[in-house]
C-alpha positions as CSV (number, residue, x, y, z in Angstrom):
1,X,-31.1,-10.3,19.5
2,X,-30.9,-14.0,20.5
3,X,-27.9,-15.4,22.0
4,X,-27.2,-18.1,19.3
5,X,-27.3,-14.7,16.3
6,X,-24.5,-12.7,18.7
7,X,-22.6,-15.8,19.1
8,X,-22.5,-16.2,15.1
9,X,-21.7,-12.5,14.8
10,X,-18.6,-12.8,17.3
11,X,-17.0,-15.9,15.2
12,X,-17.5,-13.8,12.1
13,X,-16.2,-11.2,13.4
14,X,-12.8,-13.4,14.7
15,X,-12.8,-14.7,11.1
16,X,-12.5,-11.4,9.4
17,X,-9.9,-10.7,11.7
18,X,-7.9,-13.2,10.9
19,X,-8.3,-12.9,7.7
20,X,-7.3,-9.1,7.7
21,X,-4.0,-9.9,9.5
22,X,-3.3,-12.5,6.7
23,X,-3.6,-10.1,4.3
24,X,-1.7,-7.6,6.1
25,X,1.5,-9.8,5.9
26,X,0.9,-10.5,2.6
27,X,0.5,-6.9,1.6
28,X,4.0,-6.8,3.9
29,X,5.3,-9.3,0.9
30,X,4.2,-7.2,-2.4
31,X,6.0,-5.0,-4.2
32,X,4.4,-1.7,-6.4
33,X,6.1,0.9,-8.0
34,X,5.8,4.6,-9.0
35,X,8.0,6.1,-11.5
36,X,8.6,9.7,-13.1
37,X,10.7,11.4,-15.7
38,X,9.8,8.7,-18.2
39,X,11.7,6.2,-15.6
40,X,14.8,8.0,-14.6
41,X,13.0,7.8,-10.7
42,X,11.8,4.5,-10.0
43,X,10.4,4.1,-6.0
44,X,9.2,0.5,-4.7
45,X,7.0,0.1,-1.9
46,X,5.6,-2.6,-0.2
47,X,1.8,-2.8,-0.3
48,X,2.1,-1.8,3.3
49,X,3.1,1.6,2.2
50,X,6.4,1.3,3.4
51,X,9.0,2.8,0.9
52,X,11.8,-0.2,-0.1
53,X,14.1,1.0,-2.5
54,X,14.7,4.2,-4.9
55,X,16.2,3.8,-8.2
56,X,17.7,6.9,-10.0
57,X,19.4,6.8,-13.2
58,X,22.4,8.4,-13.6
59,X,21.5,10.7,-16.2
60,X,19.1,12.3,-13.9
61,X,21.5,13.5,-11.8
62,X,22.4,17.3,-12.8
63,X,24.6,19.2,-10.1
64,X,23.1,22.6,-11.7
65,X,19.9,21.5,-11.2
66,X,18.6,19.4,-8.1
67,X,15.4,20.7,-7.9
68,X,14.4,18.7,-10.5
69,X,15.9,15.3,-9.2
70,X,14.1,16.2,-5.7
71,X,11.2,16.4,-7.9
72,X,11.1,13.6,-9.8
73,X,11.7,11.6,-6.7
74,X,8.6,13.0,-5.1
75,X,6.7,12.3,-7.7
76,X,7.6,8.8,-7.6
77,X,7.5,8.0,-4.0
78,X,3.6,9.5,-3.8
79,X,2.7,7.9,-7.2
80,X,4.1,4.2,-5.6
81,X,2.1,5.1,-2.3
82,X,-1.0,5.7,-3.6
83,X,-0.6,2.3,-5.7
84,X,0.7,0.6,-2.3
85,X,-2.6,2.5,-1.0
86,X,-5.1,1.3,-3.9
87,X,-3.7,-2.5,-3.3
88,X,-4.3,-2.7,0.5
89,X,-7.7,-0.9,-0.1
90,X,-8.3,-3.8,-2.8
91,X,-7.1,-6.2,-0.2
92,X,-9.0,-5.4,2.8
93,X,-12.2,-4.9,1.3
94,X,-12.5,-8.3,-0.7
95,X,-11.9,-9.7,2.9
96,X,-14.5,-7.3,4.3
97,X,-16.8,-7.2,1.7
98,X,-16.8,-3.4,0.8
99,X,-17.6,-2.3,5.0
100,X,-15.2,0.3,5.9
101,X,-14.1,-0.6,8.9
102,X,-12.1,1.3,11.1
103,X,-9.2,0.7,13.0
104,X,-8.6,-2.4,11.0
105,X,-5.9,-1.0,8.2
């Protein structure tokens, strides 16, 4: 490899970096949702998979029965992490053009 094609390859390479940590404080900025029991659970996250605020509606609240609250939360929080997940996935790989890179997300 000549000199003048590594030296290329390096800036690129600095390039796509920034350009993943832009995106990474964007994804910081974005807000998804996952919800369950026909909305009584709502769960935000941050498209950096960080969990930001849990929504319950009163009505979902049963004393007998908390299982089913526990539940419905779950449900939420995974289903608003894997959308968190699919966004930064979306993100990173129109920066990187499809390469899975790892060690960069």
């Amino acid at each position: 490899m000549v000199g003048g094609d590594l030296g290329g390859l390096f800036q690129q390479a600095q390039k796509m970096q920034k350009e993943l940590k832009a995106v990474q404080e964007d994804l910081k900025q974005r807000t998804v949702s996952g919800e369950s029991g026909s909305g009584l659970v709502k769960v935000y996250a941050s498209g950096a998979q960080e969990v930001m605020k849990i929504e319950i509606d009163p009505s979902a609240v049963d004393p007998e029965d908390t299982e089913m609250l526990e539940d419905l939360v779950l449900v939420a929080v995974q289903q608003a992490l894997e959308k968190a997940k699919e966004l930064a996935d979306s993100e990173t790989s129109r920066v990187t053009g499809g390469m899975n890179l790892p060690g960069m997300m």
